[in-house]
Backbone bond lengths (Angstrom), bond angles and torsions (degrees), N, CA, C in turn:
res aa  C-N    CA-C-N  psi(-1)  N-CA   C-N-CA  omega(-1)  CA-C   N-CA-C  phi
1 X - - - 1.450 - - 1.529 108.37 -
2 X 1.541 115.70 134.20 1.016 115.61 -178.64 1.615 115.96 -81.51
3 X 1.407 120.24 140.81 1.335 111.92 -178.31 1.571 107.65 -91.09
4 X 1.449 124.79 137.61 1.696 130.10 166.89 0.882 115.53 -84.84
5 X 1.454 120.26 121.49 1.204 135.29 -154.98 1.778 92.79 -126.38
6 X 1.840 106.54 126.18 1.697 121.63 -166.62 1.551 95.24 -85.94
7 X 1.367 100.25 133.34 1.259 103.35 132.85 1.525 151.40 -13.85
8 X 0.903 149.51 106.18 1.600 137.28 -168.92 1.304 91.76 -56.15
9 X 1.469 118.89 157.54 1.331 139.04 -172.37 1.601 118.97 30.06
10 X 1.481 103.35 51.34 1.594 96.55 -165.62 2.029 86.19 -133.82
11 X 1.578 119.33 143.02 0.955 96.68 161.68 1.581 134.89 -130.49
12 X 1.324 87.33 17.57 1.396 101.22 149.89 1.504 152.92 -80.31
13 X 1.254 132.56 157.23 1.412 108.01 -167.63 1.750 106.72 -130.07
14 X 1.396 121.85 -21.64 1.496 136.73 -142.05 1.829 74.57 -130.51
15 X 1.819 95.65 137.14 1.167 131.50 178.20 1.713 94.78 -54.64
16 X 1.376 122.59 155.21 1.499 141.93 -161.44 1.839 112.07 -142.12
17 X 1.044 113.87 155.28 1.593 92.68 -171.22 1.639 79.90 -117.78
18 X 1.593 130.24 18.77 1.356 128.87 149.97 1.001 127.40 -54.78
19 X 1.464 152.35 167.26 1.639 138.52 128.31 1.059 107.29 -50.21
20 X 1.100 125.53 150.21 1.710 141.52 173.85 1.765 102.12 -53.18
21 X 1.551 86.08 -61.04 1.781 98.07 -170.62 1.516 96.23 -44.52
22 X 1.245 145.61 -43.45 1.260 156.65 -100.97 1.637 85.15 -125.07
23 X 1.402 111.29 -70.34 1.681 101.64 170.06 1.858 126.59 -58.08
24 X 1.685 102.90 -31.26 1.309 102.62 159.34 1.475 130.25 -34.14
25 X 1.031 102.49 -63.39 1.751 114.40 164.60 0.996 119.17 -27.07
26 X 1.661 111.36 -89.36 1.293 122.12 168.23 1.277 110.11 -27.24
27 X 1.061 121.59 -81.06 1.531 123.51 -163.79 1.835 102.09 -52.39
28 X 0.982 128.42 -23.98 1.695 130.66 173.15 1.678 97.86 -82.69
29 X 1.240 118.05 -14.38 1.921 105.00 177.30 1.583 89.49 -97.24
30 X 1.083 133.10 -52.54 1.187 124.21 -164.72 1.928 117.33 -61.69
31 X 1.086 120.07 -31.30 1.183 132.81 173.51 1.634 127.22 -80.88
32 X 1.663 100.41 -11.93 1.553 108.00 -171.17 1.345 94.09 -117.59
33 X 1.365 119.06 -38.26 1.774 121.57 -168.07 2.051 99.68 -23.14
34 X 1.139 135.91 119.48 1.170 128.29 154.08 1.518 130.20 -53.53
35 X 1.785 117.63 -35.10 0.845 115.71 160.42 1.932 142.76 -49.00
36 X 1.677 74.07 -30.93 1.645 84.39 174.30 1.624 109.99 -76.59
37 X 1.071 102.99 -46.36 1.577 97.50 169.03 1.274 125.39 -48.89
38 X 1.306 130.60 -41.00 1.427 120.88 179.67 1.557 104.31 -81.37
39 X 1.305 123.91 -16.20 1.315 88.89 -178.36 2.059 97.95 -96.60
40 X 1.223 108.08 -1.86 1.503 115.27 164.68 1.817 105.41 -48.15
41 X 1.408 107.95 -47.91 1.264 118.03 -172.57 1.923 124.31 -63.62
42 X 1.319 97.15 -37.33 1.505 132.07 177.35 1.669 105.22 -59.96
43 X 1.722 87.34 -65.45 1.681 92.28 -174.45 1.736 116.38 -58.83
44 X 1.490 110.44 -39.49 1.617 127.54 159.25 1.322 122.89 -26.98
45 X 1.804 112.94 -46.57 1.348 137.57 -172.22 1.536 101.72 -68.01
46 X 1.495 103.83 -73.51 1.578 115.04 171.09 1.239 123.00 -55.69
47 X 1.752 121.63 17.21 1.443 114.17 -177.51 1.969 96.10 -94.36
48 X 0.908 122.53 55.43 1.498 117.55 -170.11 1.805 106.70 -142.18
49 X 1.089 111.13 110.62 2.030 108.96 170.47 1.718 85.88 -30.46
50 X 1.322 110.70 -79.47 1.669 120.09 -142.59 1.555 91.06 -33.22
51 X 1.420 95.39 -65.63 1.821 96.50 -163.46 1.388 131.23 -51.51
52 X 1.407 111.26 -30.54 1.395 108.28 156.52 1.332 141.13 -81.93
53 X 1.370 106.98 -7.59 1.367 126.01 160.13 1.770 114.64 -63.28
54 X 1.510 100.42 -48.82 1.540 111.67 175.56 2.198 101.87 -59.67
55 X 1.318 104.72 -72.23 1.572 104.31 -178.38 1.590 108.91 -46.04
56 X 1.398 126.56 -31.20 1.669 113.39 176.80 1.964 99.56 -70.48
57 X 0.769 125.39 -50.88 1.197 130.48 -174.14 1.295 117.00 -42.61
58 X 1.461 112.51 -60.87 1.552 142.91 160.78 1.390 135.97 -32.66
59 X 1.919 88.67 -53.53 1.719 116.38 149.16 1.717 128.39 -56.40
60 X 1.312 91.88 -31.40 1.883 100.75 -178.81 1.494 122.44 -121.15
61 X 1.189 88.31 31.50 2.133 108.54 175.24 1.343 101.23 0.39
62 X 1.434 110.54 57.26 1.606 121.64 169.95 1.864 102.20 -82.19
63 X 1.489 115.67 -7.93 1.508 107.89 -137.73 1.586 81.81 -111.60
64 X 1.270 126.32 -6.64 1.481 108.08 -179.79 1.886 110.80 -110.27
């Protein structure tokens, strides 16, 4: 069996009934969108027990 070997910066691997150019794109909006990045950044923040322990707390002004 032959192995498929990607493209650099490509992240697909399995034939598409797209144009290539056509997934290029896409895959260049999905990777540049800024929006995705900030909330990339957000979700990063909330990757922590502590911190979501702090925002449930925060959320349910049990603490004052």
């Amino acid at each position: 069996m032959k192995k498929i070997l990607k493209p650099a910066g490509v992240f697909w691997t399995k034939k598409h009934s797209a144009h290539p150019l056509t997934l290029k794109k896409l895959q260049n909006e999905i990777f540049v969108d800024q929006k995705l990045k900030e909330i990339q950044v957000v979700l990063e923040l909330l990757d922590s027990e502590t911190r979501l322990r702090i925002l449930i707390l925060l959320s349910k002004k049990e603490f004052l």
